[in-house]
N, C-alpha and C positions, 0 to 999 in steps of 0.2 A: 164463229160469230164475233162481229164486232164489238167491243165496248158500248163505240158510240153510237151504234144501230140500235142498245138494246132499250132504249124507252118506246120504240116503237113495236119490238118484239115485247115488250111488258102490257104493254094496252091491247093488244091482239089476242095473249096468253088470257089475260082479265076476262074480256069481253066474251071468250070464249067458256069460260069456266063456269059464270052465274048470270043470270041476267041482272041487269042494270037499272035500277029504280030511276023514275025521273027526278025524286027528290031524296035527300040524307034520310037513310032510315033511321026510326029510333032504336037503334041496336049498338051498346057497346062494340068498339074494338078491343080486342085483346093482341097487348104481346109480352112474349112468354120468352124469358132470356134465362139461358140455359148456362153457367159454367160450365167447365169440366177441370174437378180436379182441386178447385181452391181449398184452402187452409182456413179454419174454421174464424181465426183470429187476425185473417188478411185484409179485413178493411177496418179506417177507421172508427164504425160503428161499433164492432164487435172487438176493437181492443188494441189495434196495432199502433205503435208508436213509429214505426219506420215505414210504411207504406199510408200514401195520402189520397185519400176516396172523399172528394167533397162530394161527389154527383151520387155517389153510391149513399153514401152519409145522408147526403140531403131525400132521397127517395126514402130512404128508411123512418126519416124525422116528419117529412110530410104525408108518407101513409103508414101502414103498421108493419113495425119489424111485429113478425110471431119469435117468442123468446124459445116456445119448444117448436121449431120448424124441423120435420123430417124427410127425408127419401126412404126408399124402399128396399133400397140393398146398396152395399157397400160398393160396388164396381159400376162402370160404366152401362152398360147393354142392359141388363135388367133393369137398370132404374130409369133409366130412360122410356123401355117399356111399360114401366109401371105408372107415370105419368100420363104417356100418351096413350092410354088405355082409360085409367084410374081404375086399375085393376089391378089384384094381389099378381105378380108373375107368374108362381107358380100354378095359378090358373090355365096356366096355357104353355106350361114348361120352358116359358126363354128365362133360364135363372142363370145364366153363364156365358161368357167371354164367347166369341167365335173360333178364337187360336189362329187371328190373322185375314185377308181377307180371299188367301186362295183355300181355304180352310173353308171358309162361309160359302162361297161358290159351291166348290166340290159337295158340301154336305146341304147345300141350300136351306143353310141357317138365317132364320129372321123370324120378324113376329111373326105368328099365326096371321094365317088370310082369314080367319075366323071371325079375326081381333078388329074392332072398328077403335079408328086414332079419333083423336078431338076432331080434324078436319073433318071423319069421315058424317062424326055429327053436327057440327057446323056449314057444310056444306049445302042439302036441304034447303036452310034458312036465308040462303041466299048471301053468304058469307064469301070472301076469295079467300085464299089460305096459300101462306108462301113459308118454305123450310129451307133455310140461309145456316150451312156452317154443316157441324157432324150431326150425322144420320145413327149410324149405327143400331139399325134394327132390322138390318138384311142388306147381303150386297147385290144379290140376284134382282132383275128388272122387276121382278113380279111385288117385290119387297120392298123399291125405292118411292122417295115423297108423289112421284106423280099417278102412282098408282094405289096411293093409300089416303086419298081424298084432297089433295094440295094440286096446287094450278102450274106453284113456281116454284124452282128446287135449285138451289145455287148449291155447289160442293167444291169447294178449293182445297184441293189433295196434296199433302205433303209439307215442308216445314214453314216455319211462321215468316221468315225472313228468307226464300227461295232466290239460291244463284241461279245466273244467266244458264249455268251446267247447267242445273235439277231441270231448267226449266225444259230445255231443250233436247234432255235425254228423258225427258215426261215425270219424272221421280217429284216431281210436281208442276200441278196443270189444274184448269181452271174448267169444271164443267158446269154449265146452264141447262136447266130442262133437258139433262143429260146429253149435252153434245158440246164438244170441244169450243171452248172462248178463247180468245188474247188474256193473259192474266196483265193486266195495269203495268207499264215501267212508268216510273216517275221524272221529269225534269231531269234529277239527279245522276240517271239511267240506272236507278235502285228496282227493283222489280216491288209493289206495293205491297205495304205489312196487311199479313193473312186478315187479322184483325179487322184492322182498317177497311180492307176491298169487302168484306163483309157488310161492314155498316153501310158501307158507299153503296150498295147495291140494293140494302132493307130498305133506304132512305131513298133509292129512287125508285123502287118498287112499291111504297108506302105512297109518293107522291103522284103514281101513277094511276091508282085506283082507290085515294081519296079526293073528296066526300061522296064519289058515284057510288058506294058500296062499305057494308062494313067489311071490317077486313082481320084476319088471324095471322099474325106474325111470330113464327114460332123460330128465335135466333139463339142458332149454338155455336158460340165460338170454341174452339180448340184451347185457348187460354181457360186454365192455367193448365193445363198438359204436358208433358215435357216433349221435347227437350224444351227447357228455360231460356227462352229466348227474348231479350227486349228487342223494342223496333231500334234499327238507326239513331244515336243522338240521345238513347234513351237508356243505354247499358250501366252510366256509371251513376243512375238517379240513386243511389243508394248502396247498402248492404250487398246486392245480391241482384242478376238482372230479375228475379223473380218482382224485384222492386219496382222497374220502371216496366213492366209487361202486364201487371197488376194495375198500375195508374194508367197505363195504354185504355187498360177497359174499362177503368174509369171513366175516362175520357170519353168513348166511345159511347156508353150510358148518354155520357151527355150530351152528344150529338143525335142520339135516337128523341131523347126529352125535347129537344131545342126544336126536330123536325116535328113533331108532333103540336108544337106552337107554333109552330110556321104553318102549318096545314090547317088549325084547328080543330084538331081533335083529342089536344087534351086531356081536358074535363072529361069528354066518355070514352077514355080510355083506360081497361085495367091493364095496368102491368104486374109483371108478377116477374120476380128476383132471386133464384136461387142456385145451386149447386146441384151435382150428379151425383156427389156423394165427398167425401172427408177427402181431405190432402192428405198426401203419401208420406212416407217416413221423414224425418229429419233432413231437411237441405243440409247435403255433406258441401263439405270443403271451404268453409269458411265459419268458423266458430260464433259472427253476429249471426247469423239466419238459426239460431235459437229461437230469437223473438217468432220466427213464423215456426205457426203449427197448429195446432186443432183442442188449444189448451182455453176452456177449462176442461175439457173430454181428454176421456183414456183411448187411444188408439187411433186407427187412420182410414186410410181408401184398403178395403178388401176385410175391413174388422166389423165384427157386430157391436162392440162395442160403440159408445154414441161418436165419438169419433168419426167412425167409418160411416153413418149416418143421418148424424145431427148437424145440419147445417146451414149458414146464413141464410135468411128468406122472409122477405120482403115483398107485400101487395097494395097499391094504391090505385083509387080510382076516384077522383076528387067529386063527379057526377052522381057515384053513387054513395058518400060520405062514407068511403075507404080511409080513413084520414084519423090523427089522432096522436093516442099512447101507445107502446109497448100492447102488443095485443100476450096474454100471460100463458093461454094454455096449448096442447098438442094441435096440432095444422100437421098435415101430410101431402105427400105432393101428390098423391090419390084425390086431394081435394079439389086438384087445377080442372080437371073436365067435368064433375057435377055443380062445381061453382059458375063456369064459363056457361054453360048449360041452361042454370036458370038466371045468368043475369042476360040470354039472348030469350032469355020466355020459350027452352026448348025443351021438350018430355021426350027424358030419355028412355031410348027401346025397357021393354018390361023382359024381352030373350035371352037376357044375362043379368048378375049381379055386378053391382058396381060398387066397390070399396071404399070409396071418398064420401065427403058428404059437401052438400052445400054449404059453404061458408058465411055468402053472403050477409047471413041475418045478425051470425052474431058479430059479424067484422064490422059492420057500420051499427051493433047496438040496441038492434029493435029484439034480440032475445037474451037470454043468458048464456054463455058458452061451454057446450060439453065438456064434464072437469072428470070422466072416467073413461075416455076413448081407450081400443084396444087397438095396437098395431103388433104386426108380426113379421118379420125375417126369416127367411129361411138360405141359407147358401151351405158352399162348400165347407167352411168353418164349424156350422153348427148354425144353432138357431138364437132367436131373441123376442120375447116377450115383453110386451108393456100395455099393464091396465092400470091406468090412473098414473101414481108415481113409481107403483112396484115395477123392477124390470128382472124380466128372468134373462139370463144368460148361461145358455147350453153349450160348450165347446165340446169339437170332436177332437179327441184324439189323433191325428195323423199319423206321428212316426209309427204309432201301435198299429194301424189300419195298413199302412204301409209295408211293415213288415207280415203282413197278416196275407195282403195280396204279394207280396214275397215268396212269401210259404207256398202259397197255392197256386201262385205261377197263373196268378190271373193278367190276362191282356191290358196292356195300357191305356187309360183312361184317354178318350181323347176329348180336348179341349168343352167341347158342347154337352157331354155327360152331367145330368145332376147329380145331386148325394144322393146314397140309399137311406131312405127311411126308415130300414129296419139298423141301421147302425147304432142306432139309441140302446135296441134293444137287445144287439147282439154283444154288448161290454165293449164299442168302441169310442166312449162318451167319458170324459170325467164326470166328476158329478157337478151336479146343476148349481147356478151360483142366484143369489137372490141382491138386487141394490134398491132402496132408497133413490131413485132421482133427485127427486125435490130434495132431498137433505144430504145425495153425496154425488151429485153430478161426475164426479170422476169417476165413479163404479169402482172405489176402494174399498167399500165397507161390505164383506160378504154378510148378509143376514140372513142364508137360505136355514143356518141352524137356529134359530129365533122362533121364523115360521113356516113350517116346514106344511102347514095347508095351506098356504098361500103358494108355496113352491109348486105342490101336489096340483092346485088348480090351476096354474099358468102351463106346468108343462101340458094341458089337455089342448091347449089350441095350438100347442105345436102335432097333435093329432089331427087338429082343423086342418094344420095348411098341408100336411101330406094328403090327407082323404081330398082335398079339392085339386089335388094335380092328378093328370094323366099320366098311364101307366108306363113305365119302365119301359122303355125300347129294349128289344133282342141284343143292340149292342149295349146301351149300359148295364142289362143283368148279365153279362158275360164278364162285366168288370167286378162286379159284389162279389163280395165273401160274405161267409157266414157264421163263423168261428173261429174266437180265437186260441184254439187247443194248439199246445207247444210255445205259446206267449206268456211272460209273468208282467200283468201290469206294471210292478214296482220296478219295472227296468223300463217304464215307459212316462215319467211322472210329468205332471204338469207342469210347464214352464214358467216360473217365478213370473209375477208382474212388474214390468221394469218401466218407470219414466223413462224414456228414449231420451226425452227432450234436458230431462237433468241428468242422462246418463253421457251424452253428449258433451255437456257443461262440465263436466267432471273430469272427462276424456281429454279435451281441450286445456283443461286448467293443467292437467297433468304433462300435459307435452311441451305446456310451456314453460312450466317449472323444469322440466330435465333441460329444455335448452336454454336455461338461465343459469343450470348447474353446470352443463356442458364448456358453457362459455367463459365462467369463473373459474373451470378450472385448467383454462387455457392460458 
């Protein structure tokens, strides 16, 4: 397929998907921008001094940053799932990574076909719906955006800034509606930042079936994912290319905004601004990329800790008075399809439960906003509990569990395996930690010995979320053990809690004092 063929392949795809009103329905558009991977304190609303986000800034200031914005698990693939569901994961078992994508094939891992996406309820109402960037929630046909209520499915595979190689040994390539495209070379004979062709393609798909139709744009760029790569021109904006490949999507925000005032559609438009989950460890190799990290939160991408899933998120929708202050209490991204839901005037099915709740009301003010919400985690790590500002935090054990399926010469876990839920109970669990939120945002202050029936009652809905998943496959119960006889916990102890980020600072300072020693005494 051609590039420049495809606005006629885009109005055909449309036409075909919903019918076509003769006048602008009264139905918001939603789009739904997806990071992958950003640092909790990488734009400059939330704090950065070296990465410059006016477009990001500015979308926060005119609609409402949520102060406790969450996701639903620490990694990519489940929280994604858990979004476009608005569904707890472990409802339907995708809690875990694929281990690749011949991995995902072979084991034909993806959501549940059970599992209806936002599109699949947006659709119905006479919606188009277009999924631009990463997927990751099945690599198998039966799993991808055209077959889980979406019309239009843009995926450009492989790295952000693709040589003429990559391109032409396929190691990156440009798929539409699942069939091979031209990936863009530019003037320069630069092949076009992943980023970029992205936008380029929302924005001519956006202009293609506006105002005939409302429409759902659900856009995941690959940024900030590694490898850290800035566009061309853009490597030495700072500290770190993490610097200019951050402002890149910036930028890009604000070509999505600037096209939505060129079309007019604006005002009823909700966008909604977040992350997949925490930035990863410490940007090594250059002692200023201190400043980026997921501070004021303890921990990262893959931790329960708020780190791993407290992060940036931002909704405005200036039609429906989205607009404002600092919105102050928990919002979950469980919230994105019962909110999309009833600002389209849509009753969702009564066949399943739904996690999130509508936002709506208290976002623009007309009630007061739930100041006791409970969310729950559950992954590899351990679990995590929060009702109101109490947070329970359950870690497992691993090298204990490790050596435990050591002993027992159990089969190795592959990649899509949940955790056993009877691990809690079989001593491969330290003991349960209790924090304060509101009053220790960093999860420093253990207070599980304070109050030890507040502990007692959080650990029960990590009861909740094991009884709401399906059962254990024949291969993961061949990975479970079940005791740890011939183990002495005290040779297996919990791992001090270490600032990375001032341990880093520390590390650095010290390398540079030996080579200031080194060199006086040369």
């Amino acid at each position: 397929m051609n590039i420049k063929s495809l606005a006629s392949a885009l109005l055909i795809s449309c036409a075909a998907a919903t019918l076509i009103a003769a006048e602008k329905p009264e139905k918001p558009n939603f789009v739904v921008i997806l990071l992958d991977d950003v640092h909790y304190n990488a734009t400059g609303y939330t704090g950065s001094k070296v990465i410059k986000t006016p477009n990001i800034d500015k979308l926060f200031t005119e609609g409402r940053f949520c102060k406790q914005g969450y996701v639903t698990h620490g990694v990519c693939a489940p929280s994604r799932a858990g979004l476009i569901t608005g569904r707890f994961q472990a409802r339907f078992a995708y809690e875990t990574l694929s281990g690749g994508t011949e991995n995902a094939l072979a084991l034909k891992h993806g959501l549940s076909l059970d599992e209806l996406t936002i599109a699949d309820i947006l659709k119905p109402a006479g919606y188009t719906c277009a999924a631009v960037g990463k997927w990751h929630l099945g690599e198998n046909k039966e799993f991808l955006p055209l077959q889980r209520g979406f019309d239009y499915h843009v995926y450009p595979v492989g790295r952000h800034n693709p040589t003429a190689k990559m391109l032409e040994t396929g190691r990156s390539k440009l798929l539409i509606n699942e069939e091979p495209a031209d990936w863009p070379i530019q003037e320069n004979g630069d092949a076009r930042y992943k980023t970029d062709l992205m936008v380029d393609l929302s924005i001519d798909w956006m202009k293609s079936v506006a105002p005939k139709q409302p429409f759902f744009l659900y856009l995941c760029p690959n940024a900030m994912h590694g490898p850290i790569e800035a566009p061309k021109g853009m490597e030495d904006y700072g500290i770190h290319q993490y610097v200019g490949m951050m402002e890149n999507v910036d930028q890009n925000l604000g070509r999505i905004l600037k096209c939505l005032d060129d079309i007019g559609e604006r005002d009823n438009t909700i966008v909604f601004f977040l992350n997949d989950n925490g930035g990863g460890g410490v940007l090594k190799n250059d002692p200023a990329c201190v400043e980026i990290n997921n501070r004021p939160f303890s921990g990262g991408k893959a931790e329960i800790l708020d780190g791993g899933n407290h992060v940036a998120f931002g909704i405005h929708w200036p039609a429906g008075k989205i607009v404002g202050d600092d919105y102050p209490e928990v919002v979950s991204s469980l919230d994105i399809l019962p909110t999309m839901a009833a600002a389209a005037n849509i009753t969702l099915p009564t066949d399943r439960e739904f996690d999130g709740i509508n936002m709506l009301p208290a976002l623009s003010g007309e009630i007061e906003p739930v100041k006791d919400r409970l969310l729950m985690w559950r992954a590899g790590r351990g679990y995590a509990i929060r009702k109101g500002d109490m947070k329970l935090v359950w870690r497992r054990n691993d090298r204990m569990l490790g050596a435990a399926k050591k002993l027992a010469g159990t089969p190795k876990n592959n990649p899509i395996d949940r955790p056993n839920p009877a691990d809690r109970q079989n001593g491969f669990f330290f003991e349960p930690e209790l924090y304060n939120i509101a009053e220790d945002p960093t999860e420093s202050n253990d207070i599980s010995a304070q109050y030890p029936e507040i502990v007692e009652m959080l650990k029960k809905h990590c009861d909740e979320l094991d009884a709401m998943s399906p059962p254990a496959t024949a291969a993961e119960l061949a990975t479970y053990v079940s005791s740890t006889e011939g183990l002495d916990p005290a040779d297996y102890p919990k791992p001090a809690r270490v600032d990375k980020v001032q341990a880093y600072i520390e590390q650095q300072k010290a390398k540079q004092e030996k080579g200031k020693a080194k060199k006086n005494n040369k």
